[in-house]
N, C-alpha and C positions, 0 to 999 in steps of 0.2 A: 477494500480499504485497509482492512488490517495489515496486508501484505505490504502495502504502499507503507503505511505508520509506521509497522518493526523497521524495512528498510532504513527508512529518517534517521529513527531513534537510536539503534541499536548501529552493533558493527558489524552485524549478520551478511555472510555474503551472498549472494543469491542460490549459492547450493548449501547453504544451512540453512536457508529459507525454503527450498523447495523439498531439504528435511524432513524440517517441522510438516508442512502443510502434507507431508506424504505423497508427492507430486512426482512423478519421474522425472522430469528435465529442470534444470534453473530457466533455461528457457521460458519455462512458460510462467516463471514468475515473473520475469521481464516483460511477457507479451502482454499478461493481465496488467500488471502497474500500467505499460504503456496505453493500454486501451483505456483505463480510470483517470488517465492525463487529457486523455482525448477527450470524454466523457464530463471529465469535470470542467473544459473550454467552452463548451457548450453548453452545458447545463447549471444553472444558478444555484439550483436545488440539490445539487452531487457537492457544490462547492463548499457551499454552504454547510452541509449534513458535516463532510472530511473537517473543514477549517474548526466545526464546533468540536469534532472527536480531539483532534488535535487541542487543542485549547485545556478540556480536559484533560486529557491524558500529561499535560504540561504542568494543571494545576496540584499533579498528585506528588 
């Protein structure tokens, strides 16, 4: 989720993203996001958890 979040928020590109997390490829920043998009279709409780994160991190 985090990864999904900075994406939103910031103007991080997917290889300052796969920077920070120490990740060899942007690649697989994309992969994960895209699999947490999947995951959050499905599931009420993935939606729910990100939309609340989101929320806060909006009210700071």
């Amino acid at each position: 989720m985090a990864m999904k979040l900075i994406r939103e928020k910031t103007e991080m590109t997917l290889l300052d993203l796969a920077e920070g997390f120490q990740v060899r490829s942007y690649s697989a920043i994309s992969t994960t996001v895209g699999k947490l998009n999947k995951l959050m279709g499905s599931d009420g409780k993935i939606l729910a958890d990100y939309e609340l994160l989101r929320i806060e991190i909006d009210e700071k």
